[in-house]
C-alpha positions in Angstrom: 98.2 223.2 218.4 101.8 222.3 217.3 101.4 219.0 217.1 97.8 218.7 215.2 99.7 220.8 212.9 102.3 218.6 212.7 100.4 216.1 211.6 98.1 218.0 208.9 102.0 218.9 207.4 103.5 215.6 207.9 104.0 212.7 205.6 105.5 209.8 207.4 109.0 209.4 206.3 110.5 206.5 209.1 113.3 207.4 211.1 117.3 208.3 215.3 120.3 202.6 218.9 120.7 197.5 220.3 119.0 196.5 217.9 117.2 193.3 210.8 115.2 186.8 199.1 113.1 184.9 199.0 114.0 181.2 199.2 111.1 179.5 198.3 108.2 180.1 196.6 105.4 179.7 199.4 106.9 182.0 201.3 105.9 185.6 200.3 108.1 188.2 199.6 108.9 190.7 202.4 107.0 194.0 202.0 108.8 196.5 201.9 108.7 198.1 205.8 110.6 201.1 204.8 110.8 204.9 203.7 108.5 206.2 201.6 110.8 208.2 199.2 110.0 211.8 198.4 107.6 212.8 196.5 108.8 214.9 193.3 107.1 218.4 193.7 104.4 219.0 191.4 106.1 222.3 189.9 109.1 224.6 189.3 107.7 226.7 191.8 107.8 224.6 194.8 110.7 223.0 194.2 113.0 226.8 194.9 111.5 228.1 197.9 115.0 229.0 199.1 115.5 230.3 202.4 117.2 233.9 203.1 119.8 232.2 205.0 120.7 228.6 205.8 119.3 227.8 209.7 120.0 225.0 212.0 117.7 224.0 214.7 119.3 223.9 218.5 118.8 224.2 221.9 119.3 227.3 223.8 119.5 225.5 227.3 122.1 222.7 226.9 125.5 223.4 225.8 127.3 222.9 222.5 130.7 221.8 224.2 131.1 218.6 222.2 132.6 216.2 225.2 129.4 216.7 226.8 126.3 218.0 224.5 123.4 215.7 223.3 123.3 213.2 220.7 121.2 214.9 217.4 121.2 218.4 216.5 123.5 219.8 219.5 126.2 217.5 217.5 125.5 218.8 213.9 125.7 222.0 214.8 129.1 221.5 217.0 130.5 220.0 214.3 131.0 223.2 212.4 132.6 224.4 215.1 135.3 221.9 216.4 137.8 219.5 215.4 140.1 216.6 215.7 143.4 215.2 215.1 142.0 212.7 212.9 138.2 212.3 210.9 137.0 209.5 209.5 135.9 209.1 205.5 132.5 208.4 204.3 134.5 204.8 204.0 135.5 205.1 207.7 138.9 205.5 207.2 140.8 207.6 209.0 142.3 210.9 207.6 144.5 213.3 209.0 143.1 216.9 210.1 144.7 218.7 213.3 147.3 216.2 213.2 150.1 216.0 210.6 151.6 213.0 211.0 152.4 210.7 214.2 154.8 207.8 215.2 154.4 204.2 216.8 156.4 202.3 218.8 154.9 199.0 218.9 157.2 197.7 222.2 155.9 200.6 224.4 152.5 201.1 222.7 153.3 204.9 222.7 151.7 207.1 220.1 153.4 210.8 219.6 150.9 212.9 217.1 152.6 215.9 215.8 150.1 218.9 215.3 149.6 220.6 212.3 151.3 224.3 211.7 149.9 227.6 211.0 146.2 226.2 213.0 144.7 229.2 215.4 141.8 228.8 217.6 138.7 231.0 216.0 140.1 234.0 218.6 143.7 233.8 216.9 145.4 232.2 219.7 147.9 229.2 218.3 146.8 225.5 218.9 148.9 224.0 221.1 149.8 220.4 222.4 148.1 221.1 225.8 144.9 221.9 224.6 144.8 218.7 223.0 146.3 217.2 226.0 143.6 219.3 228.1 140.6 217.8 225.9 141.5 213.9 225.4 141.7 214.2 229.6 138.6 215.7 229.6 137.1 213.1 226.9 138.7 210.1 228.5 136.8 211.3 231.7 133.4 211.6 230.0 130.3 209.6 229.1 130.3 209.9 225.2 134.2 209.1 224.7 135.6 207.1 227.8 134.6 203.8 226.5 136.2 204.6 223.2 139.6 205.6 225.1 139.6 202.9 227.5 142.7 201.7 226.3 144.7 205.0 227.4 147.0 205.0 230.1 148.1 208.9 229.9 148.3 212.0 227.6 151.4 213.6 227.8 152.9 216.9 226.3 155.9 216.5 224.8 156.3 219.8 223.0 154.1 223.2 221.6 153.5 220.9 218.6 153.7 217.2 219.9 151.3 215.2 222.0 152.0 211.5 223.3 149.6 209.1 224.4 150.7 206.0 225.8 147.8 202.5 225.5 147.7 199.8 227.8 148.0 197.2 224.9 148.1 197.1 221.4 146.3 198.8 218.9 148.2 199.7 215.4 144.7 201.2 214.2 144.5 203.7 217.2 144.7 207.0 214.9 140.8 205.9 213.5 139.8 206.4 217.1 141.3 210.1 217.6 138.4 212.0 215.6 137.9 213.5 219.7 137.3 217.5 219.1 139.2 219.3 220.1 138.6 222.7 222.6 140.8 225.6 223.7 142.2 225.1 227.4 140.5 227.0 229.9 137.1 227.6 227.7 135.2 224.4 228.5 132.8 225.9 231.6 131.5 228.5 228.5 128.1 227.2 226.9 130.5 227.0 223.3 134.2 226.3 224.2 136.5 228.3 221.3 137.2 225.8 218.5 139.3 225.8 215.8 136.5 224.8 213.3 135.0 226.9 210.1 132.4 228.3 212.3 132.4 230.1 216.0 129.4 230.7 217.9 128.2 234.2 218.1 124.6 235.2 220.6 123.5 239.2 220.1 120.7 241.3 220.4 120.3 240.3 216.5 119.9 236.3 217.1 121.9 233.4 217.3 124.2 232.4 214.6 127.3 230.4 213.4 129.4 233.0 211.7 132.4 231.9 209.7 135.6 231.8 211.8 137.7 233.8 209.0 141.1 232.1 211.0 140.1 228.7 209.3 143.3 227.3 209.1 141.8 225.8 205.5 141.1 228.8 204.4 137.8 230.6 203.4 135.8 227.3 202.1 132.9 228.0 203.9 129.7 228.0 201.8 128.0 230.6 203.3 129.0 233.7 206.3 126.4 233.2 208.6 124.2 230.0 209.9 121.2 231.1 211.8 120.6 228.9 215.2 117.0 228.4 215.3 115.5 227.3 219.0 114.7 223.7 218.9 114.4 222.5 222.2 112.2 219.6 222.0 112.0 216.7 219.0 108.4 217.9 218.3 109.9 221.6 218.0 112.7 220.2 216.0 110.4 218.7 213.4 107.9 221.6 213.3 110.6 223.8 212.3 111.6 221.6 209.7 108.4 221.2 208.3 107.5 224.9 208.1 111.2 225.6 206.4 112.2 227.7 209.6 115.3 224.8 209.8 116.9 223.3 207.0 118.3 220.3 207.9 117.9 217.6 210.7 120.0 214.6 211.0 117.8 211.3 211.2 117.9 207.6 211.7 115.5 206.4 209.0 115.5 202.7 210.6 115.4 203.5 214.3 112.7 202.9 217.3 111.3 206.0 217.1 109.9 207.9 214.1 110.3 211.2 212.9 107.9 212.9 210.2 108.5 215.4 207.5 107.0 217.2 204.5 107.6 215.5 201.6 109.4 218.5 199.7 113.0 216.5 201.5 115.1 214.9 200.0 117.7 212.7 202.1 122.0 211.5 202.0 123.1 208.1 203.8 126.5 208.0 205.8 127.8 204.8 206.3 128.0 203.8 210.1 130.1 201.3 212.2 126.6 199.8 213.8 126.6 196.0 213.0 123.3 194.3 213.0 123.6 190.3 213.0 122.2 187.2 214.3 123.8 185.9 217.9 124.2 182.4 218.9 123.8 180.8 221.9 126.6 178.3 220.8 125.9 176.4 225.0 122.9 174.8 223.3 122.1 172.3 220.8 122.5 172.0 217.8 123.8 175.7 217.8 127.1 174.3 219.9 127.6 172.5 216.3 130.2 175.1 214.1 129.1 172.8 210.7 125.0 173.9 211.5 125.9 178.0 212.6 128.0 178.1 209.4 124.8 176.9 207.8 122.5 179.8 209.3 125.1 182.0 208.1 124.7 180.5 204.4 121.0 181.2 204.8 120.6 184.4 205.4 120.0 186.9 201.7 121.6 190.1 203.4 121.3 191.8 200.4 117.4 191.4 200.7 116.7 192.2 204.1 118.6 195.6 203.4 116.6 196.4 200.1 112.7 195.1 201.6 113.2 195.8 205.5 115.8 199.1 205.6 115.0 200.5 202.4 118.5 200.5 201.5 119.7 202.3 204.7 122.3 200.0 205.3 125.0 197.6 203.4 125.0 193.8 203.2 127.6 192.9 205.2 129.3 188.9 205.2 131.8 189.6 208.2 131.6 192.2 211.3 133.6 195.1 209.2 131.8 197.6 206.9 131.7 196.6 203.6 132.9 200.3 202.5 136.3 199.7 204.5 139.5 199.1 202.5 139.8 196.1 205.6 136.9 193.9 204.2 137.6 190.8 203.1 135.4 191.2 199.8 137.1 187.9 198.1 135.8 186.0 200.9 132.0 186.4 200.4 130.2 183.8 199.3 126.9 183.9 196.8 123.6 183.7 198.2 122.1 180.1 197.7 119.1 178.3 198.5 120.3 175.4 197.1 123.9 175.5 199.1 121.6 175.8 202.2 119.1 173.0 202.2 121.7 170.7 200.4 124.2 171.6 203.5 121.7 170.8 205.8 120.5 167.5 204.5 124.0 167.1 204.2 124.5 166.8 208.1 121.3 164.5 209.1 120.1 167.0 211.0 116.6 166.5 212.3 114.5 168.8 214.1 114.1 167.7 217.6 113.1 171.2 218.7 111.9 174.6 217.7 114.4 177.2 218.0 113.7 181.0 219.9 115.1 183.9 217.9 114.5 187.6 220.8 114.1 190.6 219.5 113.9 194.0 221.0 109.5 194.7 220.5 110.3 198.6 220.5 112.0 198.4 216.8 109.5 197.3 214.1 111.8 197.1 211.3 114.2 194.4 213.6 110.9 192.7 214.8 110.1 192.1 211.1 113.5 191.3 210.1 113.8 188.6 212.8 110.1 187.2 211.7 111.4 187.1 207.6 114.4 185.0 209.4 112.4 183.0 211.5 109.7 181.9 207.9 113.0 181.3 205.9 114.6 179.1 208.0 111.5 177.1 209.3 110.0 176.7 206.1 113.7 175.0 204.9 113.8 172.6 207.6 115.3 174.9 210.5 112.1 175.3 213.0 112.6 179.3 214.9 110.0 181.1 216.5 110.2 184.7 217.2 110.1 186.2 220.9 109.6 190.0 221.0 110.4 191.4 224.3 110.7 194.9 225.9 113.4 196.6 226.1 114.4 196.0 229.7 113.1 192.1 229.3 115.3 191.1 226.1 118.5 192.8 227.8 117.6 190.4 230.8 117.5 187.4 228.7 120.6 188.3 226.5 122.5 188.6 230.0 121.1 185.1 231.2 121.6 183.3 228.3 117.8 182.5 228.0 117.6 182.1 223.9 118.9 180.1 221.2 119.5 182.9 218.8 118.8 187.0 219.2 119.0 189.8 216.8 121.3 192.5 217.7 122.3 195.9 217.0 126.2 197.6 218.0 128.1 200.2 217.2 131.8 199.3 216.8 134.6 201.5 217.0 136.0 202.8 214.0 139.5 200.3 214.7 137.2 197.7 214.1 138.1 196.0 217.8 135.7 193.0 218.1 136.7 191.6 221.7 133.8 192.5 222.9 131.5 191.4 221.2 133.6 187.9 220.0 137.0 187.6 222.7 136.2 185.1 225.9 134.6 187.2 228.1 133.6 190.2 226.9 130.9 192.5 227.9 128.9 191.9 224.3 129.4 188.1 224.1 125.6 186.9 225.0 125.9 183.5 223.2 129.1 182.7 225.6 132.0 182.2 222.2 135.1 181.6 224.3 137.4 180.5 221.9 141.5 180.6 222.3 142.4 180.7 218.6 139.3 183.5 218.0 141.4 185.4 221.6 144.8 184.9 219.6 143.1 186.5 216.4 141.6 189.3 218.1 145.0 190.0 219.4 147.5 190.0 216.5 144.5 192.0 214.4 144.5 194.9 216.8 148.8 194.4 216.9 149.1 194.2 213.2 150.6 196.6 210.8 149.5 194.3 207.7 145.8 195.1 208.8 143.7 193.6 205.6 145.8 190.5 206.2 145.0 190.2 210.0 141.3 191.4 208.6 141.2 188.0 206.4 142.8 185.8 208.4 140.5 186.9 211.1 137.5 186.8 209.2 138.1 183.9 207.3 138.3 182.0 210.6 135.2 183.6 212.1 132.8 182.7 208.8 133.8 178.8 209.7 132.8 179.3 213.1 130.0 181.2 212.8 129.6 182.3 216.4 127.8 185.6 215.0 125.8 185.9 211.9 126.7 189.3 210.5 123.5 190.8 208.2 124.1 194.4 207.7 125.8 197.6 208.5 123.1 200.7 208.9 122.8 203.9 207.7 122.1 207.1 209.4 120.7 209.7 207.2 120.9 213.4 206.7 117.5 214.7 205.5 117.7 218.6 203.6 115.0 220.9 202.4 114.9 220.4 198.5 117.4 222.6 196.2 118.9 224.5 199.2 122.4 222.2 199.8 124.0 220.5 197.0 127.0 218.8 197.3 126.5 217.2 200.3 128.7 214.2 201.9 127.8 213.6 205.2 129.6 211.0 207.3 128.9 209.1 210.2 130.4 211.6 212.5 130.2 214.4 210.5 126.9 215.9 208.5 129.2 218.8 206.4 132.2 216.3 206.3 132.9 218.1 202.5 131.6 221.5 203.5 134.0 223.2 201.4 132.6 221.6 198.4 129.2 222.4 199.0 126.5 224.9 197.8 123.9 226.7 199.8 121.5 228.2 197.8 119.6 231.5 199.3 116.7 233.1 198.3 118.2 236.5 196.4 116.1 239.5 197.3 
C-alpha cells in the first residue's frame, strides 16, 4: 500500500557510485536525460505548509557512530552531531574546526595538530588529544576511512591539547584529509557516541530527537532547539516520509544508478564533490598508444555540454582531474572547445581508420550509458569510429581489470588532497588503461611533496593534458533536496548537508 501510494504522490525527479555540443550538424542534439526541475506551486497556500518542527528521517536499528554508520541519512543526521579537526568548503578546501593550527616537518613527514581551546564534549567534559588519538585509530581501522589514512604510520599524544601523526611519505596537503569526526573515548560501543557537535542525541518516552547541545563551543547558532528523528528504515520508507512532509529533507544523488522520486513541492542545493568522471585509455593498443591522437580525444570532447544535456547541471566541466571550484585548478590552462581544432588536428596526423574503437560502460547507470553513446556519435561521425559496449556491473569491472577495451567511461571519488597515483602513477590500483610513465611518477611525487601546490597543480596538469592518458569530462554533484519555504540559507557540502547551519533559517509552522 506504501508503495502504490508512492507512486500516485511521486513525480520522478532522477537521483544516490564507478561510473558521462554539438559538432556537426547531422548529429542531433542530446536530449536532455536529466531532472525535471520543480514545479512552481500553483498558490500562496501550498507553497507555506510549514512543519511544527523540522524532522529528519533515520534508522532506529543501525547506529549513528560516524566511523561505522551507513552511507545516506545515518550520515546527515551524524553530522549535526560530530566533528573534525578540519572540514572542507563548498570549494573543497580545507578549513580549520577542532584544530587551531598544526606544524610540518617535511624530513620526518610528522604532522603535530594543536586542538582548539575552550571545546567540551556535549556532556561538558574537555576535548582532549586522546580522544582524537582514540578516534583516528579507530577510523584508520575501519571500512569508510582506512583507505583515506593509508598513508599513517601512527597517532600519537603529545599533550592535553596536541596530537601527532606521523605518514609514511609525503603529503603537504594532508590537513584536507583530516575532516575524520571526532568521538569521546570510551563512548563508541553506545548507538550515538558523545560528540562535540551543535546537536546530541536524546531517545525518551516523548520520541527521538536531536536537541541542541547548549556546550557548542560556537556558541548558540543553532537554528532551531529540537530536530525530530523520524523512523526511516528502508529507502522506500525514507521517500514516503518525504513525500507526505513527515521528513524534511533527504540527501540525494540526482545522476546516480538508482532513482529516487519526490513530490514536486521540493526544491533542491548542489555540493560540489571530489568524484571525477572521464574517459580512460587503453594507451597498450593502437592508435591510443599515440600521445598526439589521446590529446586529440581530449580536444573533442564539449564538457560543458554533456554537463548541461546529460547531468542537468549536476556537475562542473572539468579540463584536468581537480575540481574546477579548487583554488589548485589550472584555469589558465583550459583550452576552448573546437570542432574545427579537432578535425583539423586529426587530418593533421594522417590518421586513417583501420578499426572501430570499443568505448565500456557500466549498463546499470543510464545517464553514463547515454553519455558514452553522445561520445561514441561525435567522434565517429568526425572520423574517429567508437562503438559502445554496455556491460553489467560485475562484467565491465572484469574487462577494466583485463585490459579488454580501447577506451571506458569512469566514475572515482578522489581524496580531497587531490592524490592521483592511483588512478595515473605506474601501478596503481585505478590505472586500467596501464599509464606507466616515470616523469607522470616524478610529478605525482613532488605534487603531493610540495608546498607551492597550484604550481605543482600546473606543472602536473599541464604535462598530463599533452599526454592525455585520461580524458577528464566532469566533476558531479550530489544534491540536497528540502521541502519548499521550510530551510533557507542552505550550503550544503560534499561532506556536510548543514555545512553553514549557523546561517540558516528553519521556518515552523506558528500555532
Amino acid at each position: 500500500m506504501k508503495k502504490r501510494l508512492l507512486k500516485m504522490l511521486c513525480v520522478l525527479l532522477l537521483v544516490p557510485a564507478l561510473l558521462s555540443g554539438c559538432w556537426q550538424e547531422e548529429l542531433p542534439e542530446p536530449e536532455d536525460q536529466g531532472l525535471p526541475q520543480p514545479e512552481e506551486p500553483e498558490s500562496t497556500e501550498s507553497r507555506v505548509i510549514l512543519p511544527e518542527v523540522f524532522s529528519l528521517p533515520y534508522a532506529p536499528d543501525q547506529s549513528l557512530d560516524p566511523i561505522t554508520c551507513p552511507d545516506g541519512m545515518q550520515q546527515v543526521v551524524s553530522s549535526l552531531m560530530y566533528e573534525g579537526l578540519f572540514r572542507l568548503t563548498p570549494e573543497l578546501e580545507p578549513e580549520f574546526c577542532l584544530c587551531s593550527g598544526y606544524t610540518y616537518d617535511a624530513a620526518t613527514y610528522r604532522y603535530e595538530f594543536t586542538l582548539r581551546t575552550g571545546v567540551t564534549f556535549s556532556d561538558g567534559t574537555p576535548l582532549t588529544a586522546s580522544d582524537v588519538k582514540a578516534s583516528l585509530d579507530r577510523a584508520r581501522k575501519s571500512d569508510r576511512h582506512a583507505q583515506r589514512l593509508s598513508q599513517v604510520t601512527s597517532v600519537s599524544v603529545v599533550s592535553d591539547g596536541v596530537v601527532a601523526v606521523t605518514l609514511s611519505a609525503p603529503n603537504s596537503a594532508f590537513p584536507a584529509l583530516m575532516g575524520i569526526p571526532i568521538i569521546k573515548a570510551g563512548t563508541s560501543d553506545s548507538t550515538a557516541p558523545v560528540g562535540t557537535g551543535p546537536y546530541l542525541f536524546s531517545a525518551s518516552e516523548a520520541g527521538t530527537h536531536l536537541v541542541a547541545n547548549q556546550s557548542w563551543w560556537q556558541g548558540d547558532g543553532q537554528p532551531t532547539d529540537r530536530i525530530a528523528l523520524v523512523e526511516a528504515a528502508d529507502l522506500d520508507t525514507m521517500l514516503y516520509r518525504f513525500t507526505s512532509h513527515d521528513v524534511q529533507l533527504v540527501t540525494a544523488d540526482l545522476t546516480g544508478t538508482s532513482p529516487i522520486s519526490a513530490t514536486g513541492n521540493v526544491v533542491y542545493q548542489d555540493a560540489n564533490t571530489t568524484i571525477l568522471q572521464y574517459v580512460g585509455c587503453n594507451v597498450t593498443r593502437a592508435p591510443l598508444d599515440s600521445a598526439t591522437f589521446r590529446q586529440l580525444l581530449w580536444k573533442g570532447i564539449n564538457r560543458t555540454n554533456v554537463v548541461s544535456a546529460f547531468l542537468s547541471g549536476h556537475g562542473s566541466a572539468a579540463q584536468f582531474p581537480i575540481s574546477p571550484v579548487s583554488s589548485l585548478y589550472p584555469a589558465d590552462l583550459e583550452e576552448r572547445f573546437s570542432h574545427d581544432d579537432f578535425t583539423s588536428g586529426l587530418a593533421a596526423t594522417g590518421y586513417t581508420a583501420d578499426r572501430t574503437l570499443t568505448l565500456l560502460v557500466n549498463s546499470e547507470n543510464d545517464f553514463k550509458v547515454s553519455v558514452a553513446n553522445y561520445l561514441a556519435e561525435t567522434f565517429t561521425a568526425n572520423g574517429v569510429p567508437v562503438t559502445v559496449q554496455a556491460l553489467s556491473w560485475e562484467e565491465y569491472a572484469a574487462a577494466l581489470a583485463a585490459g579488454e577495451f580501447d577506451l571506458y567511461y569512469g566514475e572515482v571519488k578522489l581524496t580531497a588532497d587531490w592524490d592521483l597515483s592511483s588512478l595515473l602513477g605506474t601501478g596503481g590500483a585505478l590505472n586500467y588503461g596501464g599509464w606507466a610513465d616515470e616523469r607522470t611518477d616524478q610529478l605525482l611525487t613532488s605534487f603531493a611533496a610540495s608546498t607551492d601546490r597550484a604550481a605543482a597543480a600546473s606543472t602536473l596538469c599541464s604535462y598530463l593534458k599533452a599526454q592525455a592518458p585520461i580524458l577528464p569530462v566532469c566533476f558531479k554533484s550530489t544534491s540536497v533536496l528540502m521541502q519548499n519555504n521550510v530551510l533557507e540559507g542552505l550550503t550544503p557540502t560534499m561532506a556536510e548537508p548543514f555545512y553553514n547551519l549557523s546561517s540558516c533559517t528553519i521556518h515552523l509552522r506558528e500555532d
